[in-house]
C-alpha positions in Angstrom: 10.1 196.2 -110.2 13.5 195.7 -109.5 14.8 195.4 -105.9 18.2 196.7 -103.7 19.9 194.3 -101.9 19.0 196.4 -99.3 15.5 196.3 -99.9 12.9 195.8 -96.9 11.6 193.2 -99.2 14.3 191.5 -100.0 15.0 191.0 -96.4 12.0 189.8 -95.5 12.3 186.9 -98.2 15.5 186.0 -96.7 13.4 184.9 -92.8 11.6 181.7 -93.2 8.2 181.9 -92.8 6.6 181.2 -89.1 4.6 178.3 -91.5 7.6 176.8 -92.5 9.4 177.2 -88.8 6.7 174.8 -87.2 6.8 172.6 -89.9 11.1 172.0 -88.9 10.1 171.7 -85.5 7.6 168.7 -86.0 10.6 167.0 -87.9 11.4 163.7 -86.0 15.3 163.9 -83.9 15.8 161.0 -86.2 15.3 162.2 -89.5 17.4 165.2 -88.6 20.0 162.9 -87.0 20.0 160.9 -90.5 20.1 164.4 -92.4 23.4 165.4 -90.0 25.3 162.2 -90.8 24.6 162.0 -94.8 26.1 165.7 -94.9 29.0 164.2 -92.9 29.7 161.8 -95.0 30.0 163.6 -98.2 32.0 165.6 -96.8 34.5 163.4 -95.2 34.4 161.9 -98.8 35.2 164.2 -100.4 38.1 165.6 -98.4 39.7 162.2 -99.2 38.9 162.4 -102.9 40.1 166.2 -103.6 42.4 167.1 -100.5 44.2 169.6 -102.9 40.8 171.2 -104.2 39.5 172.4 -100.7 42.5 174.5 -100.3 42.1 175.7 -103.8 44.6 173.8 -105.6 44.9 171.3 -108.3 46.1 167.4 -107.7 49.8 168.1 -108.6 51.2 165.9 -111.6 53.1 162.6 -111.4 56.9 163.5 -111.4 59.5 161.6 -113.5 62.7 161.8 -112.7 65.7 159.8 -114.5 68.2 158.4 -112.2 71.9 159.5 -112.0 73.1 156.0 -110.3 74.3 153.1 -112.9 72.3 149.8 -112.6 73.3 147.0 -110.2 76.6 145.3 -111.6 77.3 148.2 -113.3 80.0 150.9 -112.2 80.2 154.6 -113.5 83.0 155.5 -115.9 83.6 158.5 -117.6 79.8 159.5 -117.2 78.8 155.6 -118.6 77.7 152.5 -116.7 81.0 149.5 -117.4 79.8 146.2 -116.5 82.0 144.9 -113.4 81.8 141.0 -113.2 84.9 138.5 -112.4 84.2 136.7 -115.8 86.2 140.3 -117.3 89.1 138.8 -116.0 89.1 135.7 -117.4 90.5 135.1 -121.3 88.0 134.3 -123.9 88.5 131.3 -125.6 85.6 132.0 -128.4 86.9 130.0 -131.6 89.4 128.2 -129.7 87.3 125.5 -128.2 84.9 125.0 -125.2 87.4 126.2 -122.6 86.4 125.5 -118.6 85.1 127.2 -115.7 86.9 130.9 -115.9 86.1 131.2 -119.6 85.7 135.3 -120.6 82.6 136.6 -122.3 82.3 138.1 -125.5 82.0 141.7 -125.6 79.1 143.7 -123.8 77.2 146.9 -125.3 77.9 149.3 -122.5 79.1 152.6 -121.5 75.4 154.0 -121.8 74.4 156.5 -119.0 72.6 155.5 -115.8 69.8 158.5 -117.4 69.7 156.5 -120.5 69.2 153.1 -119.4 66.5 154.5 -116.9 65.0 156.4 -119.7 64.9 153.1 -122.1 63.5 151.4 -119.0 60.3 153.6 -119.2 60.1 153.2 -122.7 60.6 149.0 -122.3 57.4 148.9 -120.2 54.9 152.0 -121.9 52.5 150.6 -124.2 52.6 153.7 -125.9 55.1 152.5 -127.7 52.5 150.6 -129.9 50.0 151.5 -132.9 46.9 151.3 -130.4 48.3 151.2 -126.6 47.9 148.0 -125.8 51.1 146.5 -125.7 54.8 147.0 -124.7 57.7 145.5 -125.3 57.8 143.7 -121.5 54.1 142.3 -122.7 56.0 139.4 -124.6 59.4 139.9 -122.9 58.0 140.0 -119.2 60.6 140.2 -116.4 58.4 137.3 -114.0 59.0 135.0 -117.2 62.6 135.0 -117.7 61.9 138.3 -120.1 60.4 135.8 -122.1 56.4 135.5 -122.1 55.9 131.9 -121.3 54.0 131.3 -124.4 54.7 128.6 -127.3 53.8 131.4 -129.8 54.2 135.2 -129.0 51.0 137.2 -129.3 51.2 140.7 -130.6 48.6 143.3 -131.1 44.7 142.9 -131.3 46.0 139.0 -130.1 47.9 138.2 -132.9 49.5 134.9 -132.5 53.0 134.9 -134.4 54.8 132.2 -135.9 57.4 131.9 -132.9 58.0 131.8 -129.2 59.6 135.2 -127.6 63.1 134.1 -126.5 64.2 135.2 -123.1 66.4 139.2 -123.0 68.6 138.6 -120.0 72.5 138.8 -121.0 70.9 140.0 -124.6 74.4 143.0 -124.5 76.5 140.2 -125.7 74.9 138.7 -128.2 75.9 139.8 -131.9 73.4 137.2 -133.2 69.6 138.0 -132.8 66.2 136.8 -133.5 66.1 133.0 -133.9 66.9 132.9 -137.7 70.0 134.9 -136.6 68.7 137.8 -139.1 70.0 141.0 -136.8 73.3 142.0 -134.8 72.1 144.7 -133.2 69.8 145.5 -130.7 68.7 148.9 -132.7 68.2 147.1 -135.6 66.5 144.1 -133.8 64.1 146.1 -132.3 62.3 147.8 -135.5 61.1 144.6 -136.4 58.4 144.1 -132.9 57.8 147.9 -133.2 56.9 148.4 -137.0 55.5 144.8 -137.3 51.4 144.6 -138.3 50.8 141.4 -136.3 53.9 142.6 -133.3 53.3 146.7 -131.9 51.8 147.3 -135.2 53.0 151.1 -135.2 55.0 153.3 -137.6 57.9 155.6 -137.2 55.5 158.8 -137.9 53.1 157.7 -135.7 55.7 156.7 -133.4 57.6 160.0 -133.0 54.1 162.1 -133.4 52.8 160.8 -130.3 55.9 160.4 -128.1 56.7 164.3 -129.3 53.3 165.4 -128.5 54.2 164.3 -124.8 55.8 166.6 -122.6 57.4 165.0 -119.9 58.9 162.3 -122.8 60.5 165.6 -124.4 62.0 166.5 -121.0 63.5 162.8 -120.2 65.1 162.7 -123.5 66.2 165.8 -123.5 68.2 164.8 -120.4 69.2 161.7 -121.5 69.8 162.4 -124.9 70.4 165.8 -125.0 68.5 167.2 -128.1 64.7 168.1 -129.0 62.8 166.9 -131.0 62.8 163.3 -130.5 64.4 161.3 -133.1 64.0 157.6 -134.0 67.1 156.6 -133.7 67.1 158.2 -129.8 64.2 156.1 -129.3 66.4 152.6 -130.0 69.6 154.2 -128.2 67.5 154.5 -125.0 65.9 151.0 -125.6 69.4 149.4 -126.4 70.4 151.3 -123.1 68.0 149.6 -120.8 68.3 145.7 -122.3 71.7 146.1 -122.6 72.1 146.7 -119.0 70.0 143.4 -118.1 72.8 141.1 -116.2 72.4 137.9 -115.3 75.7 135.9 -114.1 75.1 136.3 -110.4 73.8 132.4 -110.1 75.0 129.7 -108.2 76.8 128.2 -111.3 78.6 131.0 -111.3 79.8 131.0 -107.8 80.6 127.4 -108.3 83.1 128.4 -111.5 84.6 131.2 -109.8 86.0 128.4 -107.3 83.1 128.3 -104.4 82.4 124.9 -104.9 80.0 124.2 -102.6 77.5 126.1 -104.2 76.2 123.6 -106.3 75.2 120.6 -104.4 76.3 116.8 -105.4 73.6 116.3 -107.7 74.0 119.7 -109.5 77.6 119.2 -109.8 76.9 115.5 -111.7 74.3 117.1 -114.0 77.6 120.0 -115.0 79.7 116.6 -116.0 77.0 115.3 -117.9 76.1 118.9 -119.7 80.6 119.1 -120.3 81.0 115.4 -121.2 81.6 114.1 -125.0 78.5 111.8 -124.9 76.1 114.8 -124.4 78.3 117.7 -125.8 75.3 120.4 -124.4 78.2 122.3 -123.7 79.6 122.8 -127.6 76.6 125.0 -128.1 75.5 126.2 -125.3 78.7 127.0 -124.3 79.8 129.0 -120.7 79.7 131.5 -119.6 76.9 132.9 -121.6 75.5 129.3 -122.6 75.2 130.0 -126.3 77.6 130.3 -128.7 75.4 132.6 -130.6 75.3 130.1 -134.2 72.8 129.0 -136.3 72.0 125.3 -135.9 69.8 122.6 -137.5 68.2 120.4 -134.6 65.5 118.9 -136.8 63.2 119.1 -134.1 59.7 119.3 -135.7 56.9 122.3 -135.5 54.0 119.7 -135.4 53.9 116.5 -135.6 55.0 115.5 -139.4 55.7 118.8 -140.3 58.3 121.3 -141.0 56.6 125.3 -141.0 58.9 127.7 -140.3 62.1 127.1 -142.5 64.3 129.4 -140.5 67.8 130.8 -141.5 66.7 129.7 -144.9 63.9 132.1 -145.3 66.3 134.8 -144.7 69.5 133.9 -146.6 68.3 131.7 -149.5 70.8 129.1 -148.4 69.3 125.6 -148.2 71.7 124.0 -146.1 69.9 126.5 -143.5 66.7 125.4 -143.8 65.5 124.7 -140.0 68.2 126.4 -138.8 67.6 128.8 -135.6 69.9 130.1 -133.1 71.3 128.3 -130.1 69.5 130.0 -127.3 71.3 130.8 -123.7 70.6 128.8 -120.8 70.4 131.6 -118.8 67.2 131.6 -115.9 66.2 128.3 -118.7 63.8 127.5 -115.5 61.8 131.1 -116.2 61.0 130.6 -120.2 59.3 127.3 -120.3 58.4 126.0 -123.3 61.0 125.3 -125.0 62.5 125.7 -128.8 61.7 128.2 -131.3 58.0 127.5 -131.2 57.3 125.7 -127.6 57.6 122.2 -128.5 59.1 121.1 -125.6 57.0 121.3 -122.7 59.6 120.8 -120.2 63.7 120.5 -119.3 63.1 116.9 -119.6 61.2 117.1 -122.3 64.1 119.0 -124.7 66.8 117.5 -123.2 65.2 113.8 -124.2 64.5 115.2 -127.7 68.4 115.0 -128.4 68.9 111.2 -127.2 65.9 110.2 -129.3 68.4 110.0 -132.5 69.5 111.8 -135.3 66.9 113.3 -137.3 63.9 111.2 -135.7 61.2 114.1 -135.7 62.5 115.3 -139.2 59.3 114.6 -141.5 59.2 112.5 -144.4 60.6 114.0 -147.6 62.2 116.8 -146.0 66.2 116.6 -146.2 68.0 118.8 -143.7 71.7 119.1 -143.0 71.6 118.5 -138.9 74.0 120.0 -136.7 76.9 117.6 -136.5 76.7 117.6 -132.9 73.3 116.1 -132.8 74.1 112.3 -132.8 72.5 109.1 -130.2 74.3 109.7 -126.9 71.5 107.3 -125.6 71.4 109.3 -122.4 69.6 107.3 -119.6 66.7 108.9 -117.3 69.1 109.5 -114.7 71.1 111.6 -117.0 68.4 113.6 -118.4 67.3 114.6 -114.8 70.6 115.5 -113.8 70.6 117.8 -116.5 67.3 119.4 -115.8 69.0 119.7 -112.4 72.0 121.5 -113.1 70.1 124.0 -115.5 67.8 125.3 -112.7 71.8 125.8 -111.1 71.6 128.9 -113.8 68.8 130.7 -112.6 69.8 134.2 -111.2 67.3 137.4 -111.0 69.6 139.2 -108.0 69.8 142.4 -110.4 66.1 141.8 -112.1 65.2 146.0 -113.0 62.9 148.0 -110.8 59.1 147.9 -112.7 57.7 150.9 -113.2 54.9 151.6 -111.4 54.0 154.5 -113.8 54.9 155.5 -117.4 55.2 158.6 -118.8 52.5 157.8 -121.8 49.9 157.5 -118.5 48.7 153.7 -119.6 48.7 150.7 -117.7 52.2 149.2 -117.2 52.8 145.5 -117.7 52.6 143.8 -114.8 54.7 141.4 -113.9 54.2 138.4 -111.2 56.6 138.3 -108.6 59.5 136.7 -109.0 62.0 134.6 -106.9 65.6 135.0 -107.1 67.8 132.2 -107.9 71.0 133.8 -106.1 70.1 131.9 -103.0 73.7 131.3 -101.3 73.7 134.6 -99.2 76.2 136.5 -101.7 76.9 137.5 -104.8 79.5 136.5 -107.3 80.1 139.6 -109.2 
């Protein structure tokens, strides 16, 4: 039979019974005290869990926003961000010699909008950007380790080890010459080698612009930034260029020292500078100031392994044999950040690779391998002394003042790269701009 809510019936099975009445009443204070505070509980819980879902509403989504203010150093001009820096004032003496202290810089890949660097810096540390989301491009360039990784070999996807050492991305905007066998000038070009690599990010451009189109709020950044729909490949190296283009580092005390503040470098500093200038060592005719590096190709013949000779550098590339063992001369830049050193970690320490060139022409080269060394690698028969004034002046070049805010959160929704905290080197009160 079927019964009204009104029913008399109903109703009654609504009352507890007097059976069951006593039977609450005979329940100890404590239970009942025990009952009260569980339900208390869960419910202060779960306030605290789902504040948005007692009032009937759902958690609202994490907001990205792209910022309209130009990095530090950087100045906006004509809607891009122009690097300012007192080194722009100076004349550049590239192919005319070493030059001194107020020597210019080669040019800079600027003039990219504060949205698209901030764009490219999301992109930089989303490991969406690989085949199975488990790396990004900070994993082996990591801003706590001199954008380097700290490794002697890089490790890529599914812990791939590779044949080399990631090299350091800080003042990577001037460089024309890229990779270590000097194989790319540009940074778009550069950076489809990581990306479509099997043993690197291991993706593919499909697979690449599938996902990052199938996310909304990437559509909506670089349709700000960029300004069309759907994504495109080439907007996804623009934006990437944007953000390691804008990575400045010439804020250090070196800096202040050759912009005519002297005393920012202290006595010994200063003697490690004349060693690093002088004839006998002639660190400077490579890694030449302001950016330390004059971006060649040069044949150290430092070995991979003891007695052996693996990665044939330049050569491999370019067919040429007189490049065989040739890599590019690296910047000095935050040196102190991307231990070890050399194309594949050889040298554990400053010490360590500044010793490797007083130990004498071609002493590490193996036996029955003929390679045409650098001319500038010769016995200066540096003493101890020497070599740790060097190391000295070289931790004078560390500067993270303008080190990039890390991204808490990425677009994609994966775990960002975490960096360690860092320490910066600017440590004299002010910048030298």
């Amino acid at each position: 039979m079927m019964l009204s809510p009104l029913s008399p019936r109903c109703r009654r099975a609504e009352r507890p019974s007097s059976s069951i009445v006593a039977r609450m009443m005979r329940t100890p204070i404590k239970q009942a005290k025990a009952a009260v505070y569980r339900l208390l509980t869960l419910l202060l819980v779960t306030s605290l869990l789902v504040p948005a879902a007692a009032k009937g509403e759902s958690p609202a989504p994490l907001e990205f926003r792209l910022t309209d203010t130009c990095p530090a150093s950087f100045e906006l001009q004509d809607g891009g961000c122009v690097l300012r820096n007192r080194y722009k004032a100076y004349r550049s003496l590239r192919d005319a010699g070493v030059g001194g202290l107020k020597t210019g810089l080669p040019l800079l890949r600027e003039g990219f909008t504060p949205q698209q660097i901030d764009l490219g810096r999301y992109l930089f540390f989303d490991p969406v950007l690989s085949a199975d989301g488990s790396v990004s491009c900070a994993s082996c360039h990591d801003p706590a380790k001199g954008f380097a990784d700290g490794r002697a070999q890089a490790v890529g996807i599914s812990g791939q080890t590779l044949p080399r050492s990631a090299p350091s991305l800080w003042n990577i905007g001037f460089f024309s010459t890229l990779l270590w066998d000097g194989s790319k000038s540009s940074l778009e070009e550069q950076m489809q080698g990581p990306l479509y690599s099997p043993v690197e990010m291991g993706n593919n451009p499909a697979q690449l612009l599938e996902v990052l189109n199938g996310n909304p709020t990437y559509r909506t950044l670089f349709e700000q930034a960029l300004g069309s729909s759907p994504i495109a490949l080439d907007q996804i190296y623009t934006a990437i260029t944007a953000f390691e283009s804008s990575l400045i580092s010439l804020n250090s005390r070196y800096d202040l020292y050759a912009h005519g503040y002297h005393a920012a470098l202290n006595e010994e500093e200063i003697a490690g500078l004349n060693v690093f200038r002088s004839f006998v060592a002639r660190c400077a005719e490579c890694h030449t100031p302001p950016l330390f590096s004059n971006q060649q190709l040069a044949v150290l013949g430092v070995a991979d392994a003891p007695g052996e000779l693996i990665d044939l550098g330049a050569e491999a590339i370019t067919g040429d044999a007189s490049q065989r063992g040739a890599f590019r001369v690296p910047s000095l830049r935050n040196i102190t950040r991307t231990a070890p050193y050399m194309h594949r970690g050889q040298k554990a320490t400053l010490e360590h690779a500044a010793r490797f060139y007083t130990g004498g022409r071609g002493h590490e080269v193996p036996e029955g391998e003929s390679l045409m060394i650098h001319w500038h690698i010769w016995e200066p028969q540096l003493t101890d002394r020497e070599i740790q004034l060097l190391a000295t002046f070289m931790g004078a070049l560390t500067d993270e003042a303008f080190m990039p805010e890390i991204p808490t959160a990425v677009p994609s929704g994966l775990p960002v790269t975490q960096a360690r905290k860092f320490a910066s080197g600017n440590d004299v009160g002010f910048g030298a701009q």
